[in-house]
C-alpha positions as CSV (number, residue, x, y, z in Angstrom):
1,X,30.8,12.8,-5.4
2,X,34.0,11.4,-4.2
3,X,37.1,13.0,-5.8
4,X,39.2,11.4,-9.0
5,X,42.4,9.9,-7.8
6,X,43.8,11.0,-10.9
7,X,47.7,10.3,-11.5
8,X,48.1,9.1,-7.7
9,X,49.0,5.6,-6.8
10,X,49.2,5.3,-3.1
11,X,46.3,3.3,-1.4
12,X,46.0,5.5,2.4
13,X,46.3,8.7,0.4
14,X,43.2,7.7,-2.0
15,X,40.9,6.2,1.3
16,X,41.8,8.7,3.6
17,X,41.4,11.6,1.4
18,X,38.0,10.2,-0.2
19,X,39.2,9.6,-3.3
20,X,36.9,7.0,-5.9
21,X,38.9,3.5,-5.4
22,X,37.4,0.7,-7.2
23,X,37.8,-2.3,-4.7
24,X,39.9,-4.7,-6.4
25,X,40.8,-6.3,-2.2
26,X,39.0,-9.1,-3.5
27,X,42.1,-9.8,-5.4
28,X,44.2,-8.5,-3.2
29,X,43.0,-11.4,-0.4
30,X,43.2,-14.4,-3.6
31,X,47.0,-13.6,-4.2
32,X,48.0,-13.3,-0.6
33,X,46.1,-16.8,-0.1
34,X,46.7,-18.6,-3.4
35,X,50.7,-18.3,-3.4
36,X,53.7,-17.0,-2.6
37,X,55.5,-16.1,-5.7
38,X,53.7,-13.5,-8.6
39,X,54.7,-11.7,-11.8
40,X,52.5,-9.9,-14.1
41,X,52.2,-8.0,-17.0
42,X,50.4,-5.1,-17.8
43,X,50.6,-1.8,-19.9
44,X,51.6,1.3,-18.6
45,X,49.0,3.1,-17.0
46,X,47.4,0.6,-16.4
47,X,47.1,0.5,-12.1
48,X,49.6,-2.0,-11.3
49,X,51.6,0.5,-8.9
50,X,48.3,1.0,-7.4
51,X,48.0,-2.8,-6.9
52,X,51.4,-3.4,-5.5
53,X,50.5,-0.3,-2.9
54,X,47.2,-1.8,-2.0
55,X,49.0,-5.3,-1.5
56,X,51.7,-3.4,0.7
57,X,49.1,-1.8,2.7
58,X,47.4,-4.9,3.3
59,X,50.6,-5.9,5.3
60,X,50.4,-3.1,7.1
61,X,48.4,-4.4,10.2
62,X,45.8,-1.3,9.6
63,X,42.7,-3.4,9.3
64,X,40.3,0.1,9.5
65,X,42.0,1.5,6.3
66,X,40.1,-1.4,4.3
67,X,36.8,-0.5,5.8
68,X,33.9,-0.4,3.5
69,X,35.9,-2.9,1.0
70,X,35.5,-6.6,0.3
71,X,38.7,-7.7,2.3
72,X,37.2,-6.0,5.4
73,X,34.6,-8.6,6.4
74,X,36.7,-11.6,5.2
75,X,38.8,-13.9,7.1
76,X,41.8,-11.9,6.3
77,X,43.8,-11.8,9.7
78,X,45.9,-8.4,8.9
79,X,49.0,-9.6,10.0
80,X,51.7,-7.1,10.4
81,X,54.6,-7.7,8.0
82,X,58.1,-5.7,6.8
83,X,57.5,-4.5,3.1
84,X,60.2,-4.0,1.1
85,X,58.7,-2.2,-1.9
86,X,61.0,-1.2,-4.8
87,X,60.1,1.0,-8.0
88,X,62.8,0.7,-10.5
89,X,61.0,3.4,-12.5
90,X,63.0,5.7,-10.0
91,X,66.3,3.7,-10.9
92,X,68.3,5.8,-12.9
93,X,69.9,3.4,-15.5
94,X,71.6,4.7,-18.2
95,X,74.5,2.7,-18.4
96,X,75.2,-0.6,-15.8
97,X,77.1,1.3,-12.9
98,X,74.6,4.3,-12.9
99,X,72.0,0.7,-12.1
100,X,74.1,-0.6,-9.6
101,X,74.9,2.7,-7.9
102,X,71.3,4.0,-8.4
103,X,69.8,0.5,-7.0
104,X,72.7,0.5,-4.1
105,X,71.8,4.1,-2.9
106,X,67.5,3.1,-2.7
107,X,67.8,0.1,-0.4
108,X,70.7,1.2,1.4
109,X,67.9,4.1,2.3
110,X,65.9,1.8,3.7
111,X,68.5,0.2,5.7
112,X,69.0,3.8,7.3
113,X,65.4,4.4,8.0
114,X,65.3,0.6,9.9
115,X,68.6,1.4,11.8
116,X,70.3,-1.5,10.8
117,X,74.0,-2.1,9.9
118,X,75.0,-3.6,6.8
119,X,78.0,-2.9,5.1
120,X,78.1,-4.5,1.4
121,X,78.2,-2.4,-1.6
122,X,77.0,-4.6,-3.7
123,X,73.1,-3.7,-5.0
124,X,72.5,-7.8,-4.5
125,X,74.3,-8.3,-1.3
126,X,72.7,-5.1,0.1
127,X,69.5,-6.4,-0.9
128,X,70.1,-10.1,0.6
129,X,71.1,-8.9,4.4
130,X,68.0,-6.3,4.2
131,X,65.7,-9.2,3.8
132,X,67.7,-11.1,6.8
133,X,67.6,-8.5,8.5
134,X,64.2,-7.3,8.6
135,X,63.0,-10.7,9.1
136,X,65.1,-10.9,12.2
137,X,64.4,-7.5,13.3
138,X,60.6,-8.2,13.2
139,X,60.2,-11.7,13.5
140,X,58.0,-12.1,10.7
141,X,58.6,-13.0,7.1
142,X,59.3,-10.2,4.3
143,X,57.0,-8.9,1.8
144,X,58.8,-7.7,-1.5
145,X,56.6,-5.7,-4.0
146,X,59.0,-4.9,-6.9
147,X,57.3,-2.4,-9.4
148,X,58.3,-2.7,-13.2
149,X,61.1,-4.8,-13.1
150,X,62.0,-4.5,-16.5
151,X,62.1,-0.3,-17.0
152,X,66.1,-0.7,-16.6
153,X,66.1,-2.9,-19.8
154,X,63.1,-1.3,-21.9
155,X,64.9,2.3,-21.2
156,X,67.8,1.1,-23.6
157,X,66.4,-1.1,-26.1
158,X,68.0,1.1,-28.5
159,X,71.2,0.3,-27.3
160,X,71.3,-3.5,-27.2
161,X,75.0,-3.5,-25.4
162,X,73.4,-1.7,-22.5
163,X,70.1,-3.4,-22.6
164,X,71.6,-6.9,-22.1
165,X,74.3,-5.3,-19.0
166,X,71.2,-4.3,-17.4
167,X,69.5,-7.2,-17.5
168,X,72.8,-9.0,-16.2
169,X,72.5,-6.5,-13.6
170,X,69.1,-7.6,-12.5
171,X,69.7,-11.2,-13.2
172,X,71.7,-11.3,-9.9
173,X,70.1,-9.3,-8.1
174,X,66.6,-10.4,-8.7
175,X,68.5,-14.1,-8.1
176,X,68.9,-13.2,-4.5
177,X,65.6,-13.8,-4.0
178,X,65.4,-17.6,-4.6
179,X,67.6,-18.4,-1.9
180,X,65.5,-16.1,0.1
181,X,62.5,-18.6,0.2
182,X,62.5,-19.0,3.9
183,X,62.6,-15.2,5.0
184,X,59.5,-14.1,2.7
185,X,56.2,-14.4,2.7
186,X,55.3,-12.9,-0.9
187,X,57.0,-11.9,-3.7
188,X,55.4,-9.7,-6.5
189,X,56.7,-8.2,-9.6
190,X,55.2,-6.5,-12.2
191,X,56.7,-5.3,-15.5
192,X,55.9,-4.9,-19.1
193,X,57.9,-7.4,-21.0
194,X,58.9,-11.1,-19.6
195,X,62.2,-11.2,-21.2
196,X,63.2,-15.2,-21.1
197,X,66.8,-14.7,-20.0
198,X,66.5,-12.5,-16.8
199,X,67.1,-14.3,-13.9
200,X,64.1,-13.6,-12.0
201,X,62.4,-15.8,-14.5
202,X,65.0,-18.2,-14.9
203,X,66.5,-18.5,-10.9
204,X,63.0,-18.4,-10.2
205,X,61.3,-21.5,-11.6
206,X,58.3,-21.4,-9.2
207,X,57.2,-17.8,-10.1
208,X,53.7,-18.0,-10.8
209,X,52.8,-15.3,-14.0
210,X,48.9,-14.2,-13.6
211,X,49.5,-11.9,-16.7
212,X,47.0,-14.6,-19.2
213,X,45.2,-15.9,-16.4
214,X,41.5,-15.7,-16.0
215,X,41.1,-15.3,-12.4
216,X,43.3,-12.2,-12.2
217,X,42.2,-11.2,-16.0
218,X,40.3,-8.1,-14.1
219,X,42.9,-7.3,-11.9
220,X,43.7,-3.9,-13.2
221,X,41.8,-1.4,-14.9
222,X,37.5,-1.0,-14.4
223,X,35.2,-3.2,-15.4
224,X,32.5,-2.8,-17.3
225,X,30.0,-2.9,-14.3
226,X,32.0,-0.8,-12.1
227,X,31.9,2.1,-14.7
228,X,27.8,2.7,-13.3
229,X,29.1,2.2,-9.7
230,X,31.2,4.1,-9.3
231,X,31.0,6.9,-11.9
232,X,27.3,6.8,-12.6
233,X,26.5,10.3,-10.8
234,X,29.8,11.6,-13.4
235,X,28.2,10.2,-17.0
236,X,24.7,11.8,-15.7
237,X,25.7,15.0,-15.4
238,X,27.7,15.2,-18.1
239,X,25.2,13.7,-20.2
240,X,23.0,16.4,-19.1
241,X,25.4,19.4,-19.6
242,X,26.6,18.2,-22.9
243,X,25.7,17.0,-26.6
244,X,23.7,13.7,-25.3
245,X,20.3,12.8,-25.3
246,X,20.3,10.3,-23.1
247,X,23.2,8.6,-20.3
248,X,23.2,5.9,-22.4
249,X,24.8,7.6,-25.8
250,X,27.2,8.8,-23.6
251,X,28.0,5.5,-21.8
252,X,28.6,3.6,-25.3
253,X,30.8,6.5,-26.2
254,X,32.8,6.0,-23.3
255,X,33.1,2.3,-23.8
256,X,34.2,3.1,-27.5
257,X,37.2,5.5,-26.4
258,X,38.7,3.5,-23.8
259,X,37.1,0.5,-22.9
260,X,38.4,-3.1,-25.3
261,X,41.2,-4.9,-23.2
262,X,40.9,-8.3,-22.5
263,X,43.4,-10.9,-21.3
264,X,41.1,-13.8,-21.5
265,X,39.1,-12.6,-24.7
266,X,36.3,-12.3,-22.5
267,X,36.4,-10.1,-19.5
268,X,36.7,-6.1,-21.0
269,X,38.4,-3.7,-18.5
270,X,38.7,0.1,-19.4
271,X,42.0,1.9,-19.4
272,X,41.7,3.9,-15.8
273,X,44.2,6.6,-16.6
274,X,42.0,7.5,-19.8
275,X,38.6,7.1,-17.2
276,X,40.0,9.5,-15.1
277,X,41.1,11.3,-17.4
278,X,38.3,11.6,-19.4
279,X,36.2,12.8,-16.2
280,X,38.7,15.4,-15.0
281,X,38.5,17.3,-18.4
282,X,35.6,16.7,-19.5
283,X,35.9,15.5,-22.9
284,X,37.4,12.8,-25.0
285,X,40.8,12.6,-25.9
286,X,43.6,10.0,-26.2
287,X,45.3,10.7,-22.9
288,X,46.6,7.3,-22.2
289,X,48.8,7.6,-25.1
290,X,50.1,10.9,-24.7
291,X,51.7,10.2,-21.5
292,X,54.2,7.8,-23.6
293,X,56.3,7.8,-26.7
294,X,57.3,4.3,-28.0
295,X,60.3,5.3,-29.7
296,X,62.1,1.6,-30.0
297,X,58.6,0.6,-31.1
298,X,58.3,2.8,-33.9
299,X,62.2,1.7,-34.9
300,X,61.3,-1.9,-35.1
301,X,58.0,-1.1,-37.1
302,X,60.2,1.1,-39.3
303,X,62.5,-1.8,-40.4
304,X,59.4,-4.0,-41.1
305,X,56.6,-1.9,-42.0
306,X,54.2,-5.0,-43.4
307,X,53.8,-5.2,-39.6
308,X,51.3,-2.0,-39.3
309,X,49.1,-3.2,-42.1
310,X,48.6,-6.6,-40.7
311,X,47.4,-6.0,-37.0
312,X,44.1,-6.1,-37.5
313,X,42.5,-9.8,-35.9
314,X,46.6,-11.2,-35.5
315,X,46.7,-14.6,-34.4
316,X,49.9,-15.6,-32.0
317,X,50.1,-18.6,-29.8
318,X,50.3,-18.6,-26.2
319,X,54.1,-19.5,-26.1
320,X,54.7,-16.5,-28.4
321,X,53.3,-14.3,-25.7
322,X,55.3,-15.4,-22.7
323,X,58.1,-14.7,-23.5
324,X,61.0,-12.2,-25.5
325,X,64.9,-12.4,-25.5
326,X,66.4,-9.0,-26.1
327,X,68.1,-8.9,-29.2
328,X,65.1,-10.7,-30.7
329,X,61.9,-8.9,-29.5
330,X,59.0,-8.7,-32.2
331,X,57.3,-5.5,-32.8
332,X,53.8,-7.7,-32.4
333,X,55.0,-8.6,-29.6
334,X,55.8,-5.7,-27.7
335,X,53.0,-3.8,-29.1
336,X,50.8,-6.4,-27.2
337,X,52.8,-5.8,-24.1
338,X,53.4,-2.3,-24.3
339,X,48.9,-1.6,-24.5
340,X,48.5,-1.0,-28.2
341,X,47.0,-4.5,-28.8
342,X,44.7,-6.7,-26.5
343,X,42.9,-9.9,-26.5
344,X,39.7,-10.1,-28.3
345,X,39.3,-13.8,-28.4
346,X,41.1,-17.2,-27.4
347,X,40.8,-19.7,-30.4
348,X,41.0,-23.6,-29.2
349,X,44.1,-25.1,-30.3
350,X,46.3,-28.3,-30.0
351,X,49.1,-27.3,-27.3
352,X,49.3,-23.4,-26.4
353,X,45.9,-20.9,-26.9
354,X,46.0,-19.5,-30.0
355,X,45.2,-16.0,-29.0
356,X,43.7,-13.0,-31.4
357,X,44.5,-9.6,-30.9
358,X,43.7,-6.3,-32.3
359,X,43.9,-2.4,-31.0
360,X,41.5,-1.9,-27.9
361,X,39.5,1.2,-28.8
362,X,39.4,4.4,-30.8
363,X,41.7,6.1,-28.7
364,X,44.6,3.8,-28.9
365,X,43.9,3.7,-33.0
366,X,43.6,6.9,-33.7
367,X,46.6,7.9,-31.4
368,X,48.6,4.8,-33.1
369,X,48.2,5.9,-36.6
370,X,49.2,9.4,-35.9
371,X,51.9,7.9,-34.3
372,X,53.1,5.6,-37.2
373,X,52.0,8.1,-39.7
374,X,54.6,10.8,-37.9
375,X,57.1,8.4,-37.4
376,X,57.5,6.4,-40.9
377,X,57.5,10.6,-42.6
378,X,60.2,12.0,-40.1
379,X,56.9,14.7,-39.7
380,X,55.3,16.4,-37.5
381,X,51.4,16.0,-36.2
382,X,50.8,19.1,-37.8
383,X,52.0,18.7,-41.5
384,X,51.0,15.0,-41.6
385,X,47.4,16.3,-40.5
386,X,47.1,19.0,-43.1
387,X,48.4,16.6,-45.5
388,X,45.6,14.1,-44.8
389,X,42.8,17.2,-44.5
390,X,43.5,17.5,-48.3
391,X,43.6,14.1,-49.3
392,X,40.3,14.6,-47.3
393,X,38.9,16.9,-49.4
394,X,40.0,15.7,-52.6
395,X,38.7,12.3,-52.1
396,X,35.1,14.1,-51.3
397,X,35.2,15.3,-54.6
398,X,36.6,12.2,-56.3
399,X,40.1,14.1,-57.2
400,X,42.1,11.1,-57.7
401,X,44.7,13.4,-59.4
402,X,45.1,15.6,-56.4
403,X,45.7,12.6,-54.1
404,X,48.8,11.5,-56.7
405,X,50.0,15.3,-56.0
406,X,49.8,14.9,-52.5
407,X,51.1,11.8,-52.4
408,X,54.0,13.1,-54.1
409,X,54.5,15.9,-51.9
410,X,54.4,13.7,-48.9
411,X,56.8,11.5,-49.6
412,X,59.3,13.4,-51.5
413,X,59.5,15.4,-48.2
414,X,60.3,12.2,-46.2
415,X,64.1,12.2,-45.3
416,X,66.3,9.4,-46.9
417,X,67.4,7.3,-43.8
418,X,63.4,6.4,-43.3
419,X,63.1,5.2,-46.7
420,X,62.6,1.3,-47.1
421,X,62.9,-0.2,-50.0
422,X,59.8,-2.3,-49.5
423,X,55.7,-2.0,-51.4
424,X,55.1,-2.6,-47.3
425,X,57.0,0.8,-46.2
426,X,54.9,3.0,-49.0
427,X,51.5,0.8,-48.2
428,X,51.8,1.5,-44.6
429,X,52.5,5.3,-44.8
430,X,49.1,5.4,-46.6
431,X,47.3,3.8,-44.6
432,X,48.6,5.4,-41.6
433,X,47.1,8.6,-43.5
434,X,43.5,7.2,-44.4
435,X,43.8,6.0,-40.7
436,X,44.1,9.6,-38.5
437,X,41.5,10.8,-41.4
438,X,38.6,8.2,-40.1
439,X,38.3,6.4,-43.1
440,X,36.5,2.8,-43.3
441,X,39.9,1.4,-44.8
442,X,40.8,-2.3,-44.6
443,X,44.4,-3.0,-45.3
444,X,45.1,-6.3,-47.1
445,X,41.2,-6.9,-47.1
446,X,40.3,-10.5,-47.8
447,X,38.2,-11.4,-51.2
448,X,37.4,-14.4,-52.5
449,X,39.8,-14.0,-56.0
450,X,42.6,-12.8,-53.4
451,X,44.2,-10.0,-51.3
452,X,43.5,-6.0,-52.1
453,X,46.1,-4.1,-50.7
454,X,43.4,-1.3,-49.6
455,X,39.2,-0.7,-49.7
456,X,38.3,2.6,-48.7
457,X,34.5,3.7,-48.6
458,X,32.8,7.1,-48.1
459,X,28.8,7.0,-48.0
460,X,28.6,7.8,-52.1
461,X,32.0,6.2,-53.2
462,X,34.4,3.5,-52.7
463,X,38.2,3.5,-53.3
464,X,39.7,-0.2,-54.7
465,X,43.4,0.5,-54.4
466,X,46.2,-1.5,-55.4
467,X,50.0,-0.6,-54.7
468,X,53.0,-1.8,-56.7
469,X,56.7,-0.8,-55.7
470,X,59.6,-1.6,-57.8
471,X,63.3,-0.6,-56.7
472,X,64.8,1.7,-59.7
473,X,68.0,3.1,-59.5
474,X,68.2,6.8,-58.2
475,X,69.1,8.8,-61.9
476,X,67.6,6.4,-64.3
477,X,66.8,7.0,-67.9
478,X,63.0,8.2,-68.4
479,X,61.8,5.7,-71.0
480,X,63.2,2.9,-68.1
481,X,61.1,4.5,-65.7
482,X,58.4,4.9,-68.2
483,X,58.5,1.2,-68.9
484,X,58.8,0.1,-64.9
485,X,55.6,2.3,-64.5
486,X,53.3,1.3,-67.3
487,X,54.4,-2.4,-65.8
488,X,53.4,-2.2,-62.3
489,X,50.1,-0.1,-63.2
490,X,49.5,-3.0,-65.5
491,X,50.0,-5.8,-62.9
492,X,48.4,-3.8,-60.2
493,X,45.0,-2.6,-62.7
494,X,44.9,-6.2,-63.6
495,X,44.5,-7.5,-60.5
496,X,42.0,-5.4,-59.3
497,X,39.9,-6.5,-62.4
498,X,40.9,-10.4,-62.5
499,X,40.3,-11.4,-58.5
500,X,37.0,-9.0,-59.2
501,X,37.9,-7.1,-56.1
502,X,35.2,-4.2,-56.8
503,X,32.3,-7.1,-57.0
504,X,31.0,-6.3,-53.8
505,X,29.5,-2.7,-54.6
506,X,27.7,-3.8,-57.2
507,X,24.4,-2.9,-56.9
508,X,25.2,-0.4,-54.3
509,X,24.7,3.0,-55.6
510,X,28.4,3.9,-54.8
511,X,30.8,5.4,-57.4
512,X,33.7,2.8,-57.5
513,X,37.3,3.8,-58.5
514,X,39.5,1.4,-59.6
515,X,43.1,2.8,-58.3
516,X,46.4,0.9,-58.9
517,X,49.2,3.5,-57.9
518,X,53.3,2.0,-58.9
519,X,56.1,3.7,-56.9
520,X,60.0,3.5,-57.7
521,X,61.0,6.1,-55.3
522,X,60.4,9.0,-52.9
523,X,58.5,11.3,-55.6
524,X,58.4,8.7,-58.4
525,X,54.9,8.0,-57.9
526,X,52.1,7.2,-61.1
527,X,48.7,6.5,-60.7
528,X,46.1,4.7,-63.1
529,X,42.3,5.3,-62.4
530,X,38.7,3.5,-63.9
531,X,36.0,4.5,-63.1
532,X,32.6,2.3,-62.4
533,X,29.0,4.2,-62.0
């Protein structure tokens, strides 16, 4: 078996070391033909360095280093051409200057290593001679691969001020290449997030984005049929070493863990890192999302916590996708872009696609909720798992009273500056818990009388829970507290019972509980429970 290119992006090192590469030259030869001008979009992780290198190599002249791939026996001529390949996740950018100077001292290394003389200072002007200058120096037109182009701005979303210098920072100098038209030959970029006001999306008016498109939705990751071709020997033997009757069990576990992303709604790749991953240690585990913290996302889901409990089948329009602006990205958004949601279907609409998303797989979900779970509680993994272990095991044994406790615990424990005074922020946390635990939970589940806030089933019981915050001053009287409580359980009981939101286990042999649980505070939590046999 050929050896897992785990963690490495460079095309010669992964064919000249016999390393698995899953031919995506077919691509490779469409974008080099179709146009001249690309961006795209695509998570972390996700192989897009890997394409820019395979792209850069393809320039390189060496037609041998593509034998046994689908670009070898084309029509591709392998013309020699200068790359100019940038990664500006090696751009140090904490503040503007550190960009310019950081950006200034990478190209001016390639200007050494050609032997040419240019002067300027400037990142931009720098940038603008190299491209003269190689195009003079070889006689042939430049290639220019630039790998996330957008790090310098996601890096310091926390910090708007510097976020929006950055981006002024790459606005010129990605600028310089519109006036460049007639000294290159292709242009690619790749990024996370098209933010709408960066120049190289605004200078550059004929840049083609293959992020939503069809043809290219397989570009990165592995396909579903290239999981047997080129890791069939892999799922055998491990099927046969391990807890599996047959290749097949194994397979569809795979496919549960890290297959699900879609840009098109119908062409499913799996996550490679995770694939890789996965084969190296020999067991499953969300490895994709442990080699990234979304801090800035978890402050935007923070301030609007609805968002968590209503990700599940979103609907957002095409236009909505396309573009961001910096000082108003939306947490959907971003979660789309960063990997945490994918497309599962395209809807037909009037105008843009109406697009549905949801999480990808198990391993993003169960990773996500931890995630939120930890983040909304200012906890760590360990106490919010123990914490959940117990509601575990009190919900086994129908201990509704035990869950209050530990509800109680939980949150009086979180610190004050991640309180929200929102039902949403107290709902989510919840959720987040039931979540990590593997519950079937459905947050905000649809019913014909209306919305329940959460159904959770077990194989002999079901949960119907209702929540109900209302803001009470810190240090108020206990009959006004009494009062607020005996309200909210009233309203939230009532509706449970009047849109007849526990009809559907009728008849089912489950134990149904009736929860509605009111909040006014951290610890000020009550609970009301019926019980249906």
């Amino acid at each position: 078996m050929k050896k897992l290119p785990l963690g490495i992006q460079n095309f010669r090192k992964i064919m000249e070391g016999s390393y698995v590469y899953v031919d995506k030259t077919q691509y490779v030869y469409n974008i080099i033909n179709d146009g001249s001008y690309y961006f795209l979009s695509r998570p972390r992780r996700f192989g897009k360095s890997l394409l820019l290198d395979t792209i850069g190599e393809a320039f390189s002249g060496d037609r041998e280093l593509f034998k046994g791939l689908w670009i070898y026996n084309s029509d591709y001529s392998f013309e020699k051409h200068p790359v100019i390949r940038l990664d500006m996740s090696n751009i140090a950018n904490r503040t503007p200057e550190i960009l310019e100077g950081s950006l200034a001292a990478s190209l001016k290394k390639r200007v050494e290593a050609e032997g040419l003389d240019i002067s300027a200072e400037i990142p931009s002007d720098i940038f603008k001679f190299l491209i003269e200058d190689l195009h003079a120096k070889y006689n042939q037109r430049v290639v220019v691969l630039i790998d996330e182009y957008d790090k310098p701005i996601l890096d310091r979303l926390g910090d708007i001020k510097t976020a929006e210098a950055n981006k002024d920072v790459l606005g010129g100098f990605y600028g310089v290449l519109k006036s460049m038209d007639p000294y290159l030959r292709l242009t690619f970029i790749t990024g996370v997030t098209k933010f709408t006001k960066a120049s190289v999306f605004s200078e550059l008016n004929n840049l083609s984005d293959i992020t939503l498109s069809k043809k290219y939705a397989s570009v990165c990751g592995i396909g579903i049929a290239d999981l047997d071709g080129y890791f069939g020997e892999r799922i055998k033997a491990l099927s046969a070493a391990g807890d599996f009757n047959h290749v097949s069990d194994l397979r569809s576990e795979i496919l549960a863990w890290y297959d699900g992303y879609s840009w098109d709604g119908k062409n499913r790749v799996i996550n490679p890192f995770s694939l890789l991953s996965f084969f190296d240690r020999e067991g499953f585990e969300s490895f994709w999302y442990a080699s990234g913290t979304p801090g800035f996302l978890m402050e935007l889901m923070i301030k609007d916590p609805g968002v968590y409990t209503n990700l599940k089948n979103l609907k957002i329009t095409g236009l909505m996708l396309d573009t961001t602006e910096i000082d108003k990205i939306e947490a959907e958004l971003l979660l789309f872009q960063a990997g945490y949601l994918t497309v599962k279907d395209v809807l037909p609409a009037k105008g843009t696609s109406l697009y549905v998303l949801d999480m990808p797989n198990f391993e993003v979900k169960e990773a996500f909720d931890l995630h939120v779970a930890t983040a909304f509680t200012g906890k760590k993994q360990a106490y919010v798992k123990n914490t959940q272990l117990d509601i575990f095991e009190a919900l086994q044994d129908g201990d509704l009273q035990k869950v209050l406790e530990l509800l109680r615990g939980l949150f009086a424990s979180i610190p004050y500056e991640l309180h929200v005074d929102r039902e949403a922020y107290y709902h989510s946390v919840f959720y987040a818990v039931m979540n990590v635990l593997g519950f079937d939970i459905d947050a905000e589940v649809s019913t014909a009388g209306g919305r329940v806030d959460a159904v959770l089933e077990l194989d002999d019981k079901a949960y119907v829970m209702e929540f109900k915050y209302v803001k009470c001053e810190q240090g108020a009287e206990p009959e006004l507290k009494k009062k607020l409580f005996e309200k909210a359980l009233d309203e939230g009981m009532g509706q449970i019972k009047s849109r007849g939101y526990a009809k559907k286990y009728e008849g089912s042999g489950k134990t149904v509980y009736l929860a509605a649980f009111a909040f006014l505070g951290r610890d000020d939590i009550e609970m009301r429970v019926e019980i249906q046999l």
